[in-house]
C-alpha positions as CSV (number, residue, x, y, z in Angstrom):
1,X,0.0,0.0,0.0
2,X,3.0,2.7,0.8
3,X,4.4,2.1,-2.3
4,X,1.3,2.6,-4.3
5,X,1.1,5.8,-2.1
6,X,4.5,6.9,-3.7
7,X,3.7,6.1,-6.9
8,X,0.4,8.3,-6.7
9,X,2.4,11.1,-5.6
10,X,5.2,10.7,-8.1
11,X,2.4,10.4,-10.7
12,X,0.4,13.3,-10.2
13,X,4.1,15.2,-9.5
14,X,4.6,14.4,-13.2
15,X,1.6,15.7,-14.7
16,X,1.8,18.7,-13.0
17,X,5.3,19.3,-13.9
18,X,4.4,18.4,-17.5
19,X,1.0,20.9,-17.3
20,X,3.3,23.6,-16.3
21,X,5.9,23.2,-18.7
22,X,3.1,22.8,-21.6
23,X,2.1,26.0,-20.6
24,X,5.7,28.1,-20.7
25,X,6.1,26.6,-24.1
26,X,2.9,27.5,-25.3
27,X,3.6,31.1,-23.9
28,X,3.8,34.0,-26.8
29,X,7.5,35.9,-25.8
30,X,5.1,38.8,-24.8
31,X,3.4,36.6,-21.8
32,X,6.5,35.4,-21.0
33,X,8.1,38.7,-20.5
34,X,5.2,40.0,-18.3
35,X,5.5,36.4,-16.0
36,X,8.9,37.6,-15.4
37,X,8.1,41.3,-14.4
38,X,5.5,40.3,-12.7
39,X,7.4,37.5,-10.7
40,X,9.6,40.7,-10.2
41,X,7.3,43.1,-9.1
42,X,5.5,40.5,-6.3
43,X,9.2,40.2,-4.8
44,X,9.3,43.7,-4.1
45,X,5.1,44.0,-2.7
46,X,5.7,40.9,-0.6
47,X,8.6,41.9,1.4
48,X,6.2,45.7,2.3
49,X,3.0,45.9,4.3
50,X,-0.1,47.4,3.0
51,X,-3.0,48.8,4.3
52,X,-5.3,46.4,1.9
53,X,-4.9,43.6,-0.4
54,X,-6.2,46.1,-3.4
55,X,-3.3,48.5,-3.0
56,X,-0.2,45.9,-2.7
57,X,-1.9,45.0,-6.1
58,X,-1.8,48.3,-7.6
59,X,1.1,48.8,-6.5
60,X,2.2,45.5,-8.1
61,X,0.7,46.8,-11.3
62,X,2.4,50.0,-12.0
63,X,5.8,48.4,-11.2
64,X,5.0,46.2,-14.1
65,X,3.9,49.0,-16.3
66,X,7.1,51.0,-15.1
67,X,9.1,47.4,-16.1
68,X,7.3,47.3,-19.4
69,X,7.8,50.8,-20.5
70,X,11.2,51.3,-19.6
71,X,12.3,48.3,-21.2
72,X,9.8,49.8,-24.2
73,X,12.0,53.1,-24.0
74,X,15.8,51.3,-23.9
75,X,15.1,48.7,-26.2
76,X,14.1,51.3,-28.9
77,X,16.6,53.1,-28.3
78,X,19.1,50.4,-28.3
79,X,17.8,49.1,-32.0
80,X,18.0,52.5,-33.4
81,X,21.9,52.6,-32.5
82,X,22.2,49.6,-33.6
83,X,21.0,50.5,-36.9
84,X,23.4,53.9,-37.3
85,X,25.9,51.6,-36.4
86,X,25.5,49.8,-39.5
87,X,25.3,52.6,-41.4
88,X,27.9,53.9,-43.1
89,X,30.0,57.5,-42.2
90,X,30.3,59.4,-38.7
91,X,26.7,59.0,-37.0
92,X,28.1,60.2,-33.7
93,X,26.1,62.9,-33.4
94,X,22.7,60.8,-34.0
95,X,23.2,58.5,-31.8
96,X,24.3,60.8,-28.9
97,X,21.0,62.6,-29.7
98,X,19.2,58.9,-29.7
99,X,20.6,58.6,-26.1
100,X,19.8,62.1,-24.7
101,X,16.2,61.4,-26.1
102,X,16.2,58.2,-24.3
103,X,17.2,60.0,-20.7
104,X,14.5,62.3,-21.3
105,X,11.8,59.8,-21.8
106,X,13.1,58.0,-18.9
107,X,13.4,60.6,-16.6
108,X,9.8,61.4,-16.9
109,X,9.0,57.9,-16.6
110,X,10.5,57.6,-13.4
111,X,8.6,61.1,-12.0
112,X,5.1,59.7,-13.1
113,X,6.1,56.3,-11.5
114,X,6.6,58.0,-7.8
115,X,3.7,60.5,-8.8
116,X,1.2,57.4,-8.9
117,X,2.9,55.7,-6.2
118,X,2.6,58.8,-4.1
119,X,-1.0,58.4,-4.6
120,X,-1.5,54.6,-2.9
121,X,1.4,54.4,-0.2
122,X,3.8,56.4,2.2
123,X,7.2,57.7,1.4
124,X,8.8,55.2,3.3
125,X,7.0,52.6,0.9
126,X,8.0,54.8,-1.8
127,X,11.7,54.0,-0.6
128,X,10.9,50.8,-0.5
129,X,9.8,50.1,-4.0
130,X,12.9,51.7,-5.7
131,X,15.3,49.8,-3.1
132,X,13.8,46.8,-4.5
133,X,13.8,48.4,-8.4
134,X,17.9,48.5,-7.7
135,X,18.4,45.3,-5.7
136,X,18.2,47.2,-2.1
137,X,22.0,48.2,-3.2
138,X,21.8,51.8,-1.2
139,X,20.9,50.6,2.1
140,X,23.3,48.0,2.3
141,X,25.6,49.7,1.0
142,X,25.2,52.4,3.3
143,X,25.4,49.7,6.3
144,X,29.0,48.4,4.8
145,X,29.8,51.8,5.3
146,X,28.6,52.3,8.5
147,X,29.7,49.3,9.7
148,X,33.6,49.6,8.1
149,X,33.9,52.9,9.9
150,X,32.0,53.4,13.2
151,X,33.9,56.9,14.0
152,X,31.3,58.7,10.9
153,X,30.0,61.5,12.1
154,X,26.1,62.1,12.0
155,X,26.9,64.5,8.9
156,X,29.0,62.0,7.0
157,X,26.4,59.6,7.3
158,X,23.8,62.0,6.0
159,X,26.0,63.0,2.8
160,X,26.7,59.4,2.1
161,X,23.2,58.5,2.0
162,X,22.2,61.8,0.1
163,X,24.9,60.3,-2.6
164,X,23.1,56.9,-2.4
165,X,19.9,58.1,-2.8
166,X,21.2,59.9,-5.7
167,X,22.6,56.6,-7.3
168,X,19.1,54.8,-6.6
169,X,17.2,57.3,-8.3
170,X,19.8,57.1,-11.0
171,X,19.9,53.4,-11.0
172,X,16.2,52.7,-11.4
173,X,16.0,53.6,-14.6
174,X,19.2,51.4,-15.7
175,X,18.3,49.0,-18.6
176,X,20.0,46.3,-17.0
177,X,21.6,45.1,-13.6
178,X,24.8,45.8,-14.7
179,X,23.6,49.4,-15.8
180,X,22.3,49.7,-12.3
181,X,25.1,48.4,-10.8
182,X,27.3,51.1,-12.7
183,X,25.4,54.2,-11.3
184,X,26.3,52.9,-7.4
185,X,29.9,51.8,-8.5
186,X,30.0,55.9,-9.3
187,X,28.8,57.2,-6.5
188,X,30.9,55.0,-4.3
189,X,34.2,56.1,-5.8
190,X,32.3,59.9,-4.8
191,X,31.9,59.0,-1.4
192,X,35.3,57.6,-1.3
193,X,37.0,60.3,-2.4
194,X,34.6,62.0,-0.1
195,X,35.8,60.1,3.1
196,X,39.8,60.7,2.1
197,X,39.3,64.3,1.7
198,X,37.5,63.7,5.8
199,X,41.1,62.1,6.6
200,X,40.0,58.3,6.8
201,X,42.3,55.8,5.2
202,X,40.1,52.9,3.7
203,X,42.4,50.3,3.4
204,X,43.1,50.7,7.4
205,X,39.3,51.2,7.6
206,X,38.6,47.9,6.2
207,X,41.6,46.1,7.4
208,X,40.2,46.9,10.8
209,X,36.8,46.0,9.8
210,X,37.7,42.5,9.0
211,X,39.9,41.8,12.0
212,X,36.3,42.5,14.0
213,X,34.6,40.5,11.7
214,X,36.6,37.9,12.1
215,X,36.9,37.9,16.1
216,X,33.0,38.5,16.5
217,X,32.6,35.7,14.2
């Protein structure tokens, strides 16, 4: 009897795997790309609190129309490039004028994005969502920081957030992780310099940082 038990479960394991896998190949590109920013977007709701079931869902929603248009906006972009690339002569100028047309378009994206969110949640929500948009890169890296070098004055701490915050608002709008990954890599080389100019060697900074590490640990 067990082992018709097993085989039952192993059974309908099967044909539930093979429903779902019927189902991604029958998928147009289109619905697959909207599983995926979806997927994406219910990572970032789950991990907030809401004040209704309704609103985490709205909110789920415009992150996947933000998703869908900015890809829309760099992926234009990126074909029209592409294109003067191929092209024969000096097209330097068009395509510097593609890109510049490219950070307009996503720059207003991003303002109508919070300007809706600002509608259904809090500014600490807001924070939130474009923590998760960029991989929650700013607060942890303003925790390494804090971290590394306990001695930061209550003014360092605020410029190096201000710079993060900066980078995440930045980095939102990058049309890919290594794009959003680029815009902190900046702004950490700022605050470096930043923290040399304040008299603190990093290399000592994190030398020390590690020998705690390691004796907590």
């Amino acid at each position: 009897m067990r082992e018709l038990f097993y085989l039952g479960i192993l059974i309908a394991s099967l044909i539930i795997n093979f429903t779902v896998s019927a189902q991604e190949e029958q998928e147009t590109p289109e619905e697959a790309y909207t599983r995926v920013i979806t997927g994406r977007a219910d990572k970032i709701v789950n991990g907030m609190e809401f004040s209704d079931s309704e609103t985490k869902i709205q909110v789920r929603d415009e992150i996947v129309d933000f998703y869908r248009s900015l890809s829309a906006i760099h992926d234009t972009r990126d074909a029209k490039v592409e294109e003067l690339k191929k092209s024969d002569g000096d097209n330097t100028r068009e395509i510097n004028a593609l890109k510049n047309e490219a950070n307009r378009k996503v720059a207003s994206l991003r303002e109508g994005f919070i300007s809706k969110l600002d509608y259904l949640i809090n500014a600490g929500q807001i924070d939130r969502v474009k923590d998760g948009l960029t991989y929650n890169v700013a607060p942890n890296t303003y925790k390494v920081y804090c971290d590394m070098i306990p001695s930061l004055t209550e003014k360092q701490k605020a410029q190096i957030w201000e710079w993060l915050v900066e980078a995440r608002d930045s980095a939102m709008v990058g049309g890919s992780s290594e794009e959003k990954h680029w815009w902190f890599g900046k702004y950490k080389g700022k605050i470096n310099n930043f923290l040399s100019k304040e008299g603190y060697d990093l290399k000592e900074e994190e030398r020390k940082w590690a020998e705690r590490r390691k004796s907590s640990g």
